[in-house]
NULUM-271681 format. One record per residue: chain; x, y, z of N, C-alpha, C in turn; residue number from 1; residue in three letters. Coordinates in pm, 1 decimal. Each point is the difference from the previous one (the first is absolute). Layout:
% NULUM-271681
(A,(X,Y,Z),(X,Y,Z),(X,Y,Z),NUM,Ala)
...
***
This chain:
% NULUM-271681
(A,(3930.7,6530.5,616.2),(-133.0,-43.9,39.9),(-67.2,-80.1,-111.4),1,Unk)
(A,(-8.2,73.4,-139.7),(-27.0,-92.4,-97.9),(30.8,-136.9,-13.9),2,Unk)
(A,(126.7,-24.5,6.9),(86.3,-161.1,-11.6),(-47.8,-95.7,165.9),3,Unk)
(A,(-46.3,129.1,66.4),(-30.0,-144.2,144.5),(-152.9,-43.2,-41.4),4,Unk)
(A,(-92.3,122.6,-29.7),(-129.6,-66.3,-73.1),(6.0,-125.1,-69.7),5,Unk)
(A,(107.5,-14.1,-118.9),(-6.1,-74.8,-91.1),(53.1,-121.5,25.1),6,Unk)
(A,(84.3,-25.2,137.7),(71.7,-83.7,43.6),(-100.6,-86.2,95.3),7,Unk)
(A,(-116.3,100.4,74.5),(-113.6,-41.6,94.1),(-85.5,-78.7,-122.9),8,Unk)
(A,(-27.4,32.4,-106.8),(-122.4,-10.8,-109.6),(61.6,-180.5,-7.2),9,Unk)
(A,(153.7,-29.0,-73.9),(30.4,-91.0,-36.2),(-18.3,-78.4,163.8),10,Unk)
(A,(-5.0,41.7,108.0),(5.7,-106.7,108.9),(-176.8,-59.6,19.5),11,Unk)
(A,(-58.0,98.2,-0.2),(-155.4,-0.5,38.3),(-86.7,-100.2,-108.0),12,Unk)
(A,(84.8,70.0,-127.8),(-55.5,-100.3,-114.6),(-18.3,-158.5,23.0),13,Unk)
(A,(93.8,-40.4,65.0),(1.6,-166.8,13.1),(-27.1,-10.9,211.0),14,Unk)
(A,(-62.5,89.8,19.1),(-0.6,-20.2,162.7),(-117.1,51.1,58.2),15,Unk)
(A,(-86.4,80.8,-66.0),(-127.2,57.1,20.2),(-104.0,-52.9,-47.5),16,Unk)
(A,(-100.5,-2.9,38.9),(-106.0,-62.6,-101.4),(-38.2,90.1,-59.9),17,Unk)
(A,(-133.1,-54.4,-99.6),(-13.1,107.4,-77.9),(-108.3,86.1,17.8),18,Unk)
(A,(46.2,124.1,-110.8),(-55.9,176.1,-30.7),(-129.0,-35.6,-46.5),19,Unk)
(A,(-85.7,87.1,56.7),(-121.1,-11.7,-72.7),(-128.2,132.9,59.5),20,Unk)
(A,(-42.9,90.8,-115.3),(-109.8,85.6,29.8),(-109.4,7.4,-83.7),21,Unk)
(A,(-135.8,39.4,65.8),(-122.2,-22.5,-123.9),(-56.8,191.7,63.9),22,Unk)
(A,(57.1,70.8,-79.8),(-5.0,124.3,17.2),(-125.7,87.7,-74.5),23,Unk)
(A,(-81.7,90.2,74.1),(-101.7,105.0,-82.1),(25.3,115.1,12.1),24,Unk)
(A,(-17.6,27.5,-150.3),(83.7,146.3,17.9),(-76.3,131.5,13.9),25,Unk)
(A,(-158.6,-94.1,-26.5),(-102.4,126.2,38.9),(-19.4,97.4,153.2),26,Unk)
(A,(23.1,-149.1,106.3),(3.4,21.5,123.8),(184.2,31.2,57.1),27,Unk)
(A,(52.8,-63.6,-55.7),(176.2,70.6,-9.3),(42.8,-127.0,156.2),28,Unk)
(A,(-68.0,-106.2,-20.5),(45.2,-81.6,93.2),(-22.7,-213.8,-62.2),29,Unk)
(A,(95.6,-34.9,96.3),(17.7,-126.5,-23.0),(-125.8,-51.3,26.6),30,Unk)
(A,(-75.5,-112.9,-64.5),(-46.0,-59.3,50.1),(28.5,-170.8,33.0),31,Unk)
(A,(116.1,-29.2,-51.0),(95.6,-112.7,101.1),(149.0,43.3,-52.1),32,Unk)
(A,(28.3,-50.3,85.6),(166.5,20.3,-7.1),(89.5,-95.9,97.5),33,Unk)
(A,(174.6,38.3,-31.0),(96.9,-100.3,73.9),(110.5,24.9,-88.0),34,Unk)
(A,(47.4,44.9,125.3),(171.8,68.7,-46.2),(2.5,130.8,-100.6),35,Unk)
(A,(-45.9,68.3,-60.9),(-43.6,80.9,-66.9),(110.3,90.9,-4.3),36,Unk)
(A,(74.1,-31.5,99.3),(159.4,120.1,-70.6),(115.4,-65.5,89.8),37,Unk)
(A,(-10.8,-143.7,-24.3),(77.4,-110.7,-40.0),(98.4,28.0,-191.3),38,Unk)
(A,(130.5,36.3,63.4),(67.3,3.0,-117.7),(29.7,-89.5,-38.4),39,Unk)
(A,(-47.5,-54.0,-138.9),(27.3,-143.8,-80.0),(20.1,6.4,-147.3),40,Unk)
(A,(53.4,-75.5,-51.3),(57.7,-79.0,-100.9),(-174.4,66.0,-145.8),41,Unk)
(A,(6.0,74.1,-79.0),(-88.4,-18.7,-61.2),(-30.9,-66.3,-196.9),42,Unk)
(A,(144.1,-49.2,14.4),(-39.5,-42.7,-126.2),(-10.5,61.7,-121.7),43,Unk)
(A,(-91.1,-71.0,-49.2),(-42.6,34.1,-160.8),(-85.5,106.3,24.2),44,Unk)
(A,(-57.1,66.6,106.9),(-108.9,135.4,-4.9),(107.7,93.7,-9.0),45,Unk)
(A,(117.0,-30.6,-26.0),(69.5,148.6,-22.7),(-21.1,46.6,-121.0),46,Unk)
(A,(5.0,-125.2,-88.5),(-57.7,39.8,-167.7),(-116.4,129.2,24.9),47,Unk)
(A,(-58.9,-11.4,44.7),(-119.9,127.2,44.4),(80.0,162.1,43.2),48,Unk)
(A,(100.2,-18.7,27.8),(83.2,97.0,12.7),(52.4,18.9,-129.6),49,Unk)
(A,(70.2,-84.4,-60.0),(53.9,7.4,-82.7),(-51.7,59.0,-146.5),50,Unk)
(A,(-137.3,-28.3,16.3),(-106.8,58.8,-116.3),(-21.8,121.1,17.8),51,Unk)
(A,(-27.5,34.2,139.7),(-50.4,149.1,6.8),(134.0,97.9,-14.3),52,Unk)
(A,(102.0,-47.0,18.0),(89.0,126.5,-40.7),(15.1,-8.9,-135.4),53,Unk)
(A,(28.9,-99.4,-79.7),(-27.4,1.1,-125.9),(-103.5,82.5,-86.8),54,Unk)
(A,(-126.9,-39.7,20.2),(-108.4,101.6,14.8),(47.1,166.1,50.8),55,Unk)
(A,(9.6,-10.8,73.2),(-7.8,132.1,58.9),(125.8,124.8,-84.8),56,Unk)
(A,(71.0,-106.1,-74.4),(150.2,69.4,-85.2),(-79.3,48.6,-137.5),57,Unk)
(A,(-89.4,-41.5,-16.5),(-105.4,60.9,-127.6),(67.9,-49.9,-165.7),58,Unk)
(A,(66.0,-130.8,31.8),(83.5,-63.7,-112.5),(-136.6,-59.9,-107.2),59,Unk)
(A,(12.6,-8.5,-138.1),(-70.1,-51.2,-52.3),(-27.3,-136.0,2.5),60,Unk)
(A,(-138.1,-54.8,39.8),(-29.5,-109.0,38.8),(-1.5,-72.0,-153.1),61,Unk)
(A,(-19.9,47.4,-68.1),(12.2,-69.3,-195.5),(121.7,-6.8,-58.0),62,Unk)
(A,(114.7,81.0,76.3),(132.0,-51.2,-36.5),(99.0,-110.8,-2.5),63,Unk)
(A,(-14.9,-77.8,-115.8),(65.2,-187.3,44.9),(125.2,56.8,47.5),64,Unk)
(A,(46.2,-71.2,99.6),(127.3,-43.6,99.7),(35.9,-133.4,-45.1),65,Unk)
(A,(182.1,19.5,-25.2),(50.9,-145.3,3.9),(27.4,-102.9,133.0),66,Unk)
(A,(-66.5,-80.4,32.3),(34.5,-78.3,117.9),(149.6,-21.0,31.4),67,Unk)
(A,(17.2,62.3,157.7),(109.4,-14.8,46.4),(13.2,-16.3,153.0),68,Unk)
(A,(-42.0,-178.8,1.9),(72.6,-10.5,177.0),(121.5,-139.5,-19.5),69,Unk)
(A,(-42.9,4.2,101.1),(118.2,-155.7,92.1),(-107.5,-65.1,36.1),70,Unk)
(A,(-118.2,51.7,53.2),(-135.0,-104.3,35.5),(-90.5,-68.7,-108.1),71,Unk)
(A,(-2.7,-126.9,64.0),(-123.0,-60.8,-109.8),(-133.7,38.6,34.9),72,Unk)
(A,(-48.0,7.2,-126.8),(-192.6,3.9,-1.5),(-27.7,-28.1,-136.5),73,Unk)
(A,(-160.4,42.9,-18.6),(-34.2,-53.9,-113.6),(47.6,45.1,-121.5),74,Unk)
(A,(69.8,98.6,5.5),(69.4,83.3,-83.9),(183.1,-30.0,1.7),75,Unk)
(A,(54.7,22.8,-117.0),(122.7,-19.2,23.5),(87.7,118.5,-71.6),76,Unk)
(A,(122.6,22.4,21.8),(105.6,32.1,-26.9),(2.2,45.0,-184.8),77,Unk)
(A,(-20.1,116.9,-22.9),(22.3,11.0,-180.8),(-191.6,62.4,-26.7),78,Unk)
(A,(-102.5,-111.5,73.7),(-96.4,84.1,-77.8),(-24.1,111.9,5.0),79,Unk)
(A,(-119.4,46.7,-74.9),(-6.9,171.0,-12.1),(-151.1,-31.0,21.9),80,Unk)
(A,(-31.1,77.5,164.9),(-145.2,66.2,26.5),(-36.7,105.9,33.8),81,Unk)
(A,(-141.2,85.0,1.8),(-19.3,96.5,5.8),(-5.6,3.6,169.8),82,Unk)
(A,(58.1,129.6,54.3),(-2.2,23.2,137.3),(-119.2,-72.9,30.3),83,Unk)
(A,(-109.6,52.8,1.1),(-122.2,-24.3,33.8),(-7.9,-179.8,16.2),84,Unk)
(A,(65.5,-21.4,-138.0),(-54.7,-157.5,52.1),(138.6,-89.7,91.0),85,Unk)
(A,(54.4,24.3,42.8),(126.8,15.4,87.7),(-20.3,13.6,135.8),86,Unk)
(A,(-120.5,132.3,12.0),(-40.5,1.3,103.7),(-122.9,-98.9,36.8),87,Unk)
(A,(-73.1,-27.3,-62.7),(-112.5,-80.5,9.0),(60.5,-137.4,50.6),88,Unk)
(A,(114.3,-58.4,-93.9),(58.2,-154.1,3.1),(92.1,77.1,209.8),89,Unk)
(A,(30.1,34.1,23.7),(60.4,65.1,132.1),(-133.5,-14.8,106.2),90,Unk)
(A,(-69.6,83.4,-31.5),(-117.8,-40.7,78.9),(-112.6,-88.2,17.8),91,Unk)
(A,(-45.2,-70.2,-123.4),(-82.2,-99.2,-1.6),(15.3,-125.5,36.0),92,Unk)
(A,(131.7,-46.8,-48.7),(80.2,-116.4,25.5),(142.5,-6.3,69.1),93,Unk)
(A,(47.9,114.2,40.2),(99.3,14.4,83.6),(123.8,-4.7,-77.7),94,Unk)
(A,(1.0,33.7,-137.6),(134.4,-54.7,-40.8),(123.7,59.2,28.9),95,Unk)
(A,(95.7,-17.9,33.9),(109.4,80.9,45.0),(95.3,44.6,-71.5),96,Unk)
(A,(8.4,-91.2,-111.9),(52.2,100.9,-116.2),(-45.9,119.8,-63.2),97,Unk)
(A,(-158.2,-6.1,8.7),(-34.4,133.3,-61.2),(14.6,120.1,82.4),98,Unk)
(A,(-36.6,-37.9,135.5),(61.4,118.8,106.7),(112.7,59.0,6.4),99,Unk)
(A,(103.1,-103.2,-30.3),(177.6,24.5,14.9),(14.8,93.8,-133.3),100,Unk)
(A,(-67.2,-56.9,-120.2),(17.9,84.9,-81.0),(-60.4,113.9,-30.4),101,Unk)
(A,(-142.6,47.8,56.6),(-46.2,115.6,18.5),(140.8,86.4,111.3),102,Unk)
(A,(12.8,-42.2,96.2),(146.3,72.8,25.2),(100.9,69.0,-38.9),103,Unk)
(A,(67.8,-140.0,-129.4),(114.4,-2.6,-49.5),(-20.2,121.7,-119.7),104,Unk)
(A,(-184.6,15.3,-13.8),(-4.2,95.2,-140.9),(-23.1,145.3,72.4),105,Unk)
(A,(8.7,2.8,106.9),(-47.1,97.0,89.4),(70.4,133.4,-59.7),106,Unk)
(A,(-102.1,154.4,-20.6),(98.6,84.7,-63.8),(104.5,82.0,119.6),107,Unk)
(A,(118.2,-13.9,-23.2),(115.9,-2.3,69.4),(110.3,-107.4,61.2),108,Unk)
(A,(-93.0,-107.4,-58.5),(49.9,-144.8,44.0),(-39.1,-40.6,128.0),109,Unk)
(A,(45.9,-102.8,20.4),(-41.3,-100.0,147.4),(16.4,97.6,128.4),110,Unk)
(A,(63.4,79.9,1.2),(97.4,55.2,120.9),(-114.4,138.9,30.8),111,Unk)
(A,(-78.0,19.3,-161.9),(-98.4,122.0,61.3),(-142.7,-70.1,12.2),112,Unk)
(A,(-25.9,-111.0,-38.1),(-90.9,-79.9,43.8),(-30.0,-9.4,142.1),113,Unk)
(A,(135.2,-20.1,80.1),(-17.3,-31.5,130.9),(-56.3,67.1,89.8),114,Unk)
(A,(134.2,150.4,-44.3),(-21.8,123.3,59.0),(-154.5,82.5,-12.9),115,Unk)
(A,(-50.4,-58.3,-101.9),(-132.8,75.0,32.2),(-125.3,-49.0,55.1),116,Unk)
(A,(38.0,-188.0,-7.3),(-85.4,-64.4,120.2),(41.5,48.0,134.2),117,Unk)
(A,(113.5,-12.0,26.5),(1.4,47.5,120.4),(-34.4,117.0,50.7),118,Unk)
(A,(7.4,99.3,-111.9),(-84.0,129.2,-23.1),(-144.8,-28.7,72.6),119,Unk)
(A,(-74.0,-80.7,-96.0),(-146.6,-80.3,8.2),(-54.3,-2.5,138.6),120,Unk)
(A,(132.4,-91.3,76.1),(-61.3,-23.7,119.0),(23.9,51.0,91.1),121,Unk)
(A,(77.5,132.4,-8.8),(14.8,134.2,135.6),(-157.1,17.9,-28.3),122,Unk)
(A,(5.7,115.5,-149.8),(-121.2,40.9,2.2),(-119.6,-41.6,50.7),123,Unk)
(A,(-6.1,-121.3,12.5),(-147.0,-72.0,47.4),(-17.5,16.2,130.1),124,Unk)
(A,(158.7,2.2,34.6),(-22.7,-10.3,186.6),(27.0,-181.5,3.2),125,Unk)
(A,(62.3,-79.4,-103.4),(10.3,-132.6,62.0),(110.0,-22.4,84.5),126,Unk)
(A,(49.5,23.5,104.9),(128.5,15.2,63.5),(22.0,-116.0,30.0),127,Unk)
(A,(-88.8,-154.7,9.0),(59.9,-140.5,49.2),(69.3,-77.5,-155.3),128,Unk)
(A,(-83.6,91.7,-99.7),(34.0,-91.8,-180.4),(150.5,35.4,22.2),129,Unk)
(A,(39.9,-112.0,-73.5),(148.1,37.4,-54.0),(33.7,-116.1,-116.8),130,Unk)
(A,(11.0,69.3,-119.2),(14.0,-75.1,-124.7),(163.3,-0.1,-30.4),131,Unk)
(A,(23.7,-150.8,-97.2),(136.4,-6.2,-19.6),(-15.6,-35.5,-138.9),132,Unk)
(A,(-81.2,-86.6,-82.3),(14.2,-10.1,-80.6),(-162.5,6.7,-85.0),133,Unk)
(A,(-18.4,-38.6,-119.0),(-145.6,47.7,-86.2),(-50.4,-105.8,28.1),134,Unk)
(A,(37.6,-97.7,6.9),(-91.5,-126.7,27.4),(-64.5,-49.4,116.1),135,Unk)
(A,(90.3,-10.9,113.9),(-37.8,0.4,82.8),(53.9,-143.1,77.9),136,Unk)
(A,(105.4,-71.2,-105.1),(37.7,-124.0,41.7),(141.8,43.8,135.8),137,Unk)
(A,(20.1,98.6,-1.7),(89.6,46.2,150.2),(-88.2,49.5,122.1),138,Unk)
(A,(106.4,-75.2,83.2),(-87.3,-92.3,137.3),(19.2,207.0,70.8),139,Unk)
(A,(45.0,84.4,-63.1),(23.2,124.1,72.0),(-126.0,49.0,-66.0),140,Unk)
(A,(-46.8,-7.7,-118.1),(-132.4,2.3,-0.7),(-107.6,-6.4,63.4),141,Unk)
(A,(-41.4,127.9,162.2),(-57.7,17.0,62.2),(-138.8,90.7,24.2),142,Unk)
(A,(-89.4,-58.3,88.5),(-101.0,156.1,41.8),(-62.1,-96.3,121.6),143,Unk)
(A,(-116.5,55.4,-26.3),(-137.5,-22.2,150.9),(-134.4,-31.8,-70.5),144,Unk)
(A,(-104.8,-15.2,68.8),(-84.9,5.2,-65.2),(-65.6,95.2,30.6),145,Unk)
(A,(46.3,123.0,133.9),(-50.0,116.7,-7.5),(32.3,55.7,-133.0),146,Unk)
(A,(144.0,32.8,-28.0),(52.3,50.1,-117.0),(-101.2,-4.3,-129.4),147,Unk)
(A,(-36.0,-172.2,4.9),(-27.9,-47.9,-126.6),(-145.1,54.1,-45.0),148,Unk)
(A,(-56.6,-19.1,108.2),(-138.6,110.6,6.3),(10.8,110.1,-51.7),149,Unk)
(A,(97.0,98.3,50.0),(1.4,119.3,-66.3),(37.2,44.4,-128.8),150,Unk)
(A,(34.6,-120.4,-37.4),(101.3,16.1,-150.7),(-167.1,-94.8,-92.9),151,Unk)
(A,(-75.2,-71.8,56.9),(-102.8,-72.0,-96.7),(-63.8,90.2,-60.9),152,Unk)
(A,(-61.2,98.0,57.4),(-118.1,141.6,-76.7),(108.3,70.5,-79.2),153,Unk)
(A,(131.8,23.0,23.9),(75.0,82.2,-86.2),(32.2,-92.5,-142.3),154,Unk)
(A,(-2.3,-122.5,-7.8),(45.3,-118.9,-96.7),(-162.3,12.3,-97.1),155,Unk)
(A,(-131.5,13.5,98.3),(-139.8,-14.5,-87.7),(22.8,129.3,-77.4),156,Unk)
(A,(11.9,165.8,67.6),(19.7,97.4,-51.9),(58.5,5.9,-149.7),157,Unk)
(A,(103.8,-103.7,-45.3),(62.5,45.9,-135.6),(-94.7,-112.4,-63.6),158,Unk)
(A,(-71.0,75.4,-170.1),(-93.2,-38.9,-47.0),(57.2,-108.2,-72.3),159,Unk)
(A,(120.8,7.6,-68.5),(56.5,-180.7,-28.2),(24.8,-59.5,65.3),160,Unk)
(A,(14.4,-0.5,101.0),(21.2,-115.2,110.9),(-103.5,-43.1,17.2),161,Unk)
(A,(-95.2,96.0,18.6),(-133.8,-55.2,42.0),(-43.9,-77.2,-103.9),162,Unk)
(A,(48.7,8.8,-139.6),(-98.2,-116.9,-76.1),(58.3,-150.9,-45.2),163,Unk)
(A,(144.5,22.1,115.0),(50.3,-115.4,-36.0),(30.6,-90.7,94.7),164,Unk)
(A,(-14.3,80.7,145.5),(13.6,-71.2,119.9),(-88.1,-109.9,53.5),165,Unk)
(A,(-87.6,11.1,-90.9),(-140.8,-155.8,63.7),(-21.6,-119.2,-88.3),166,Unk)
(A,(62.9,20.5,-77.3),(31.1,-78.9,-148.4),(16.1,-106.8,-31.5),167,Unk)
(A,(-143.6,-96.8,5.2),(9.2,-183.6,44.4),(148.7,-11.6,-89.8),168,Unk)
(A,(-51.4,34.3,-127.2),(156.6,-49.3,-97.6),(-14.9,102.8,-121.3),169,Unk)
(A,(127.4,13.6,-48.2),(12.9,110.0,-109.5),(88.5,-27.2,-148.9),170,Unk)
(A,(-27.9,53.7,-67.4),(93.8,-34.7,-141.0),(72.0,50.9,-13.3),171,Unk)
(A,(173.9,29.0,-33.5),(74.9,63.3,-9.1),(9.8,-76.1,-157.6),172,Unk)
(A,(116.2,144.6,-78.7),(74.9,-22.1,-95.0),(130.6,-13.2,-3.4),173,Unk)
(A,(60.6,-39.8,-50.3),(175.6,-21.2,3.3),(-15.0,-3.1,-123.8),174,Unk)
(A,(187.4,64.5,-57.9),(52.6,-23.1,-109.2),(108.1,-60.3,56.5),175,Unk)
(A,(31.5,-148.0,-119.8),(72.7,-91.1,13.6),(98.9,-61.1,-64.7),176,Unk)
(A,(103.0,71.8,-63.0),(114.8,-62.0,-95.4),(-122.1,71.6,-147.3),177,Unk)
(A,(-87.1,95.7,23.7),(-39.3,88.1,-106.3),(-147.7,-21.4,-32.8),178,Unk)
(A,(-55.7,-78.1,124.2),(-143.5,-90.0,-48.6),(-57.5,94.6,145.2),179,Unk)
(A,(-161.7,-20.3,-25.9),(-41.8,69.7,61.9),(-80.6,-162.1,105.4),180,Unk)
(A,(-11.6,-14.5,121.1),(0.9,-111.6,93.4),(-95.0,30.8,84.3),181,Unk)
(A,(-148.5,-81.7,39.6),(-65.1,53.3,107.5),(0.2,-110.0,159.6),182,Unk)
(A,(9.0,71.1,63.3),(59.8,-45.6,89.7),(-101.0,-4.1,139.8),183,Unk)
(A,(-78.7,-69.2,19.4),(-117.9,-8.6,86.5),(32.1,47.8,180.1),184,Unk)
(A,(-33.8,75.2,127.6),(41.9,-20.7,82.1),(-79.9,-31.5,107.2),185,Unk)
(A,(2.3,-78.2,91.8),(-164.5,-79.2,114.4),(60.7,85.7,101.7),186,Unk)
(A,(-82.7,88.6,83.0),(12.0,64.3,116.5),(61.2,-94.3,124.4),187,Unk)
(A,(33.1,59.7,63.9),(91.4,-85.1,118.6),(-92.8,-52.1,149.8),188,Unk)
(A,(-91.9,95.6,7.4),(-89.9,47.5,112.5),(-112.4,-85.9,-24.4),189,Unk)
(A,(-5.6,-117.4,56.4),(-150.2,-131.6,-10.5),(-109.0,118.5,57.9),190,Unk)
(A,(-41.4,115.6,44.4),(-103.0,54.8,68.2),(-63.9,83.8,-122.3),191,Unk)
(A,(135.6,53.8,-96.5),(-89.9,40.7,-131.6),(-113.6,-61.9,-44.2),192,Unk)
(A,(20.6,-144.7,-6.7),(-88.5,-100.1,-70.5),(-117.9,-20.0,92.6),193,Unk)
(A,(-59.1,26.2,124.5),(-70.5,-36.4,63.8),(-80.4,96.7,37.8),194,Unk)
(A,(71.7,104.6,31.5),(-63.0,142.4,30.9),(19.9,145.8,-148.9),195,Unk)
(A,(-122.7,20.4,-33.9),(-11.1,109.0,-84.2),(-1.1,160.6,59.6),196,Unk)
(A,(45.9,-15.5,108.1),(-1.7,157.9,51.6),(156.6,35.5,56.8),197,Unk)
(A,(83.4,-80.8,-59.7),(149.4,23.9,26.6),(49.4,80.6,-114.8),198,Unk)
(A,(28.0,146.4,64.4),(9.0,111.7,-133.5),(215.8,18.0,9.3),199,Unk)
(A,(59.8,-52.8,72.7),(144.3,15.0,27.6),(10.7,-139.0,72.0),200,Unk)
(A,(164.9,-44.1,-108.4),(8.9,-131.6,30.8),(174.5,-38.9,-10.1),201,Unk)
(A,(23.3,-86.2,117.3),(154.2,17.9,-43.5),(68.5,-60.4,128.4),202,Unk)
(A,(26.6,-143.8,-60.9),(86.4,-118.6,88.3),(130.9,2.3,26.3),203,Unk)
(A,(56.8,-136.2,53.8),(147.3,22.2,4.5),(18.3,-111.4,107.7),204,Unk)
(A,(100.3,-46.6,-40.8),(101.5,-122.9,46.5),(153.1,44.2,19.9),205,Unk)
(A,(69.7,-84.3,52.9),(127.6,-1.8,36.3),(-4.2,-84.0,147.1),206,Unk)
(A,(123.1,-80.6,-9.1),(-0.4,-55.8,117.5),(12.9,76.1,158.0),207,Unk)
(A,(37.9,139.8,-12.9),(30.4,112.5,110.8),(-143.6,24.0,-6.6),208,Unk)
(A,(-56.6,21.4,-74.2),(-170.9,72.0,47.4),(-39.0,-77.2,-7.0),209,Unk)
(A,(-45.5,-105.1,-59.6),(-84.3,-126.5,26.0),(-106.4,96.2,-89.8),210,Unk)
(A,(-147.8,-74.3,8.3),(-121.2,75.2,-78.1),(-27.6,81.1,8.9),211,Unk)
(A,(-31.0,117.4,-80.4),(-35.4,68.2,8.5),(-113.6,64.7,-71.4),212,Unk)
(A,(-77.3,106.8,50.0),(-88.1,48.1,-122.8),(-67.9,190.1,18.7),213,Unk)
(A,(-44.6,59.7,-74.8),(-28.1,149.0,81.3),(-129.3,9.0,-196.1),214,Unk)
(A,(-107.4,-11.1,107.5),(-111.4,59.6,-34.2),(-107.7,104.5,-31.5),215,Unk)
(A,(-9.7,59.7,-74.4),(-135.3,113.9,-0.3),(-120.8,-80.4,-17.4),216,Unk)
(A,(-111.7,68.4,87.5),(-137.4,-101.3,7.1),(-73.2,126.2,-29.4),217,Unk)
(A,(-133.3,7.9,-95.3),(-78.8,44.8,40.4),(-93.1,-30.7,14.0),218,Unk)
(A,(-116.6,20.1,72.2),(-117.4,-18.5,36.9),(-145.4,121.5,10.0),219,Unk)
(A,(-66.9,26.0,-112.8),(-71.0,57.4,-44.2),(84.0,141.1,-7.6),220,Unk)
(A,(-27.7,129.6,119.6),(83.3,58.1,30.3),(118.2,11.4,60.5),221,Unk)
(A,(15.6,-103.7,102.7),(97.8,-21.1,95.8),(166.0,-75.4,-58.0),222,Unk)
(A,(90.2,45.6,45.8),(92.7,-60.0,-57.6),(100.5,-53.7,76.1),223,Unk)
(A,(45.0,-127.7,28.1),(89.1,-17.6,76.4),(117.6,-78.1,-49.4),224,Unk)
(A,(91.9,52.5,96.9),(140.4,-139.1,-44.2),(44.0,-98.7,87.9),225,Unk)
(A,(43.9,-97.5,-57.8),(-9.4,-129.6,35.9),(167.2,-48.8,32.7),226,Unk)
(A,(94.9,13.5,70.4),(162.2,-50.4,-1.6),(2.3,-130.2,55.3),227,Unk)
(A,(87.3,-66.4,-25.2),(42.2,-109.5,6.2),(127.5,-37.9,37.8),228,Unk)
(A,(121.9,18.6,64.5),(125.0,-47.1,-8.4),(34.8,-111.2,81.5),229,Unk)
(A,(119.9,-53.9,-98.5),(37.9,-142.4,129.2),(-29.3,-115.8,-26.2),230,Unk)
(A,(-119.6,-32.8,-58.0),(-56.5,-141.8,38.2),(62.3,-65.2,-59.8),231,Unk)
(A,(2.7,-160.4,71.3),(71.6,-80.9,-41.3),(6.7,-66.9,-133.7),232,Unk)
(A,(-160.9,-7.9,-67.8),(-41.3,-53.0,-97.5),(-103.2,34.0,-38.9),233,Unk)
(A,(7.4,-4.5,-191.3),(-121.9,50.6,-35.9),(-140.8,-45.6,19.8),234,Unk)
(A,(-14.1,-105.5,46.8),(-109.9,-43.4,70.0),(-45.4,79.0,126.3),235,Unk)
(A,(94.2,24.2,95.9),(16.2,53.1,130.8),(-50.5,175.8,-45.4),236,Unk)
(A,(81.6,78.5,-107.4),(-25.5,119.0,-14.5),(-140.6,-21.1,-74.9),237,Unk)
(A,(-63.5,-47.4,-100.3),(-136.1,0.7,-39.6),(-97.1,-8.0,120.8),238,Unk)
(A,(26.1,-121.0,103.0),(-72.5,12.0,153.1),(-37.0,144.4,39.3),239,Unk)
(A,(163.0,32.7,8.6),(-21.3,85.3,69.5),(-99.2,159.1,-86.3),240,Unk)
(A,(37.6,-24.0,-122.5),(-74.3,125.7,-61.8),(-152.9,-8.3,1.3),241,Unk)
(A,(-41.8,-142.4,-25.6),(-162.2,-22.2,-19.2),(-49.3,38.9,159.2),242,Unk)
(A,(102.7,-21.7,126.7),(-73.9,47.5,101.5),(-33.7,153.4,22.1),243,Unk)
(A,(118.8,106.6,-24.3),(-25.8,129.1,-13.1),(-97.8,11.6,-118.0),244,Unk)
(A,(2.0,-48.0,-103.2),(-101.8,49.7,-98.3),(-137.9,-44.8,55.9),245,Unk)
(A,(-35.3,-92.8,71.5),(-118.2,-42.6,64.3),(-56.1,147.0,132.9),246,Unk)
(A,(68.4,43.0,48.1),(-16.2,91.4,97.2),(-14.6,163.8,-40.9),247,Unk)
(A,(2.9,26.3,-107.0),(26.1,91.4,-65.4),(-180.5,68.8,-37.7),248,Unk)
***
């Protein structure tokens, strides 16, 4: 049953239009929606997965890690950063090396990395997610945007995430052939820059998902989330976010 999901996800991805909900969680209902448990392609928001089990393993976030993927980002192969800023360059700017290598440093290695996301997402109750890799560049890299809803308040819940997930741009450090390197990173998400009440933030591309984006909003007390999957273009997905954020 798993493998026909994932086989439907890769067909729908290029044949459905697109996912999209502007959800309140005070009242525990949509207030627009379309396709909402439409299984699709999600991209780079798996990094958001990928942080919280990290997090959740209680590894020292001040411990430098030697970089180790096959993916490019702003980071490469040999430097030495502290988890923490690994995770920040993963989530702020999407880099996929720092994700692959938060993995690769994972304690038990890659193989217990997996096993305890997938751990992650019984526990939640996400039964449409299904993760394959940390980044999120595999097209089996799936969920909903029901799912994604339920997983946004659990992503605000961890207190480093929360101070790094809205993050117009951030400074990381690298060590570099023995030099210490600062390394600037610009958020991915154009709605950071426009709207100041986006408290969870976290894009994603690939040609199988097309745009994507999954939001925390708040609004005085009220808090809602904002999904996005599918769209054709980042023009098309900003459309579409400034309209749910307008209705909200």
């Amino acid at each position: 049953m798993k493998y026909l999901v994932l086989v439907l996800a890769l067909f729908t991805s290029n044949v459905w239009p697109n996912s999209h909900g502007l959800y309140h969680y005070s009242t525990e209902e949509y207030i627009d929606k379309k396709d909402t448990d439409t299984v699709r392609s999600i991209a780079s928001i798996t990094k958001l997965f990928t942080a919280m089990t990290v997090l959740n393993s209680g590894q020292d976030l001040e411990e430098r890690v030697t970089v180790d993927c096959r993916n490019r980002g702003r980071i490469s192969n040999g430097m030495e950063l502290s988890r923490k800023d690994l995770l920040t360059a993963a989530i702020v700017v999407s880099d996929n090396c720092a994700a692959e290598t938060l993995a690769n440093a994972y304690p038990g290695g890659y193989s217990r990395f997996i096993f305890d996301r997938s751990k992650l997402l019984k526990d939640l109750g996400l039964h449409n997610t299904q993760l394959f890799d940390p980044t999120g560049l595999s097209v089996f890299n799936v969920s909903t945007v029901d799912d994604l809803i339920k997983f946004a308040p659990v992503a605000y819940s961890n207190e480093f995430l929360r101070t790094i997930a809205n993050l117009p741009q951030a400074t990381i450090k690298a060590i570099r052939k023995g030099k210490v390197v600062s390394i600037t990173v610009r958020n991915t998400n154009p709605a950071i820059f426009s709207h100041n009440n986006v408290v969870v933030s976290k894009t994603g591309f690939t040609n199988s998902a097309g745009r994507c984006v999954l939001m925390l909003v708040k609004r005085v007390q009220d808090v809602y989330a904002v999904v996005v999957l599918g769209e054709p273009s980042l023009k098309s997905r900003t459309k579409q976010v400034e309209i749910l954020m307008a209705k909200k």
